[in-house]
C-alpha positions as a printed Julia matrix, in Angstrom:
82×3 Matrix{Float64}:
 -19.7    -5.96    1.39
 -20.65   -2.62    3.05
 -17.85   -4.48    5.65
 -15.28   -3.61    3.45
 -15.89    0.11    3.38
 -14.48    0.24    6.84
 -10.92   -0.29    6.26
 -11.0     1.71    3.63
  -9.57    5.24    5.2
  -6.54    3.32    6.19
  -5.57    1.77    2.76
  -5.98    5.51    1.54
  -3.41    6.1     4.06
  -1.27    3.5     2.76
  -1.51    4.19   -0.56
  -0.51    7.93    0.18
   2.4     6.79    1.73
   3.4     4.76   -1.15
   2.59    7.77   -3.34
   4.67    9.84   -1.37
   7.69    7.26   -1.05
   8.12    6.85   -4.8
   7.55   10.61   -5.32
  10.53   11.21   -2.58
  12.33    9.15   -4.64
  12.26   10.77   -7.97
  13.04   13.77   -6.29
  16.19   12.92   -4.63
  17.26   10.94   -8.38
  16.77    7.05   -7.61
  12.97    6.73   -9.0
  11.65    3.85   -6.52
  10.62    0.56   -8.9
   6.49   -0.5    -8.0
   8.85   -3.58   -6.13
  10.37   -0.92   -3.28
   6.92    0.92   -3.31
   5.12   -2.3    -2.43
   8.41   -3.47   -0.1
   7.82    0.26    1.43
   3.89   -0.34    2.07
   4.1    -3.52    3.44
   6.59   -2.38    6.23
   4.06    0.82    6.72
   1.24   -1.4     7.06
   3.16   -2.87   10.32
   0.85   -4.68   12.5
  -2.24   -3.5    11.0
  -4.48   -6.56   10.67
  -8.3    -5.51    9.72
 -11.35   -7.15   10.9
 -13.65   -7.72    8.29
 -16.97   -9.75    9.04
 -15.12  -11.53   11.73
 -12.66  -12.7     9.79
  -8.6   -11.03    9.53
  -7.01  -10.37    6.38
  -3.43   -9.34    6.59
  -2.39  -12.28    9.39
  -1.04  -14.27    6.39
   2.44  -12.89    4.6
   1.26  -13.66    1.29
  -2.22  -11.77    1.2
  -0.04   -9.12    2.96
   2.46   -8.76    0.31
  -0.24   -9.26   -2.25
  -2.41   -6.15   -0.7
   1.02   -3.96   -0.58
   1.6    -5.08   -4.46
  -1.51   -3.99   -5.25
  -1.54   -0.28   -3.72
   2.51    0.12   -4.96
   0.56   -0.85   -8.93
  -1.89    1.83   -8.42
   0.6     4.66   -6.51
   3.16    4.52   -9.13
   0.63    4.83  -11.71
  -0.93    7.48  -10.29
   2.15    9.88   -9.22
   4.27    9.25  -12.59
   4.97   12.45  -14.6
   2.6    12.95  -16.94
């Protein structure tokens, strides 16, 4: 478990960089759907494939997209007006 912990500084990353994409886009008018934040995070997640225990995570498209969905949920939620 304590594995886990060690990717976590760069999901923080990407999940500020989804938080800042969709808060770009309410500014300029066209308020980003959590479909183009997740889109967005998967691109900015690149080549980035974690080593956890030995084992990869993000070599696989779907668990890629899955992980992006995931932090897109959680950054729109969190930058929304209140």
């Amino acid at each position: 478990m304590l594995e886990f912990i060690k990717i976590a500084p760069e999901l923080g990353k990407l999940l500020n960089k989804g938080m800042e994409f969709y808060k770009t886009s309410l500014e300029i008018g066209e308020p980003a759907t959590v479909d183009a934040v997740s889109l967005f995070i998967e691109r900015a997640s690149g080549t980035w494939n974690p080593v956890v225990a030995g084992q990869t995570f993000l070599d696989d498209p779907d668990t890629r997209r899955a992980g992006a969905r995931f932090l897109a949920g959680i950054a729109v939620r969190a930058s929304r007006p209140k």
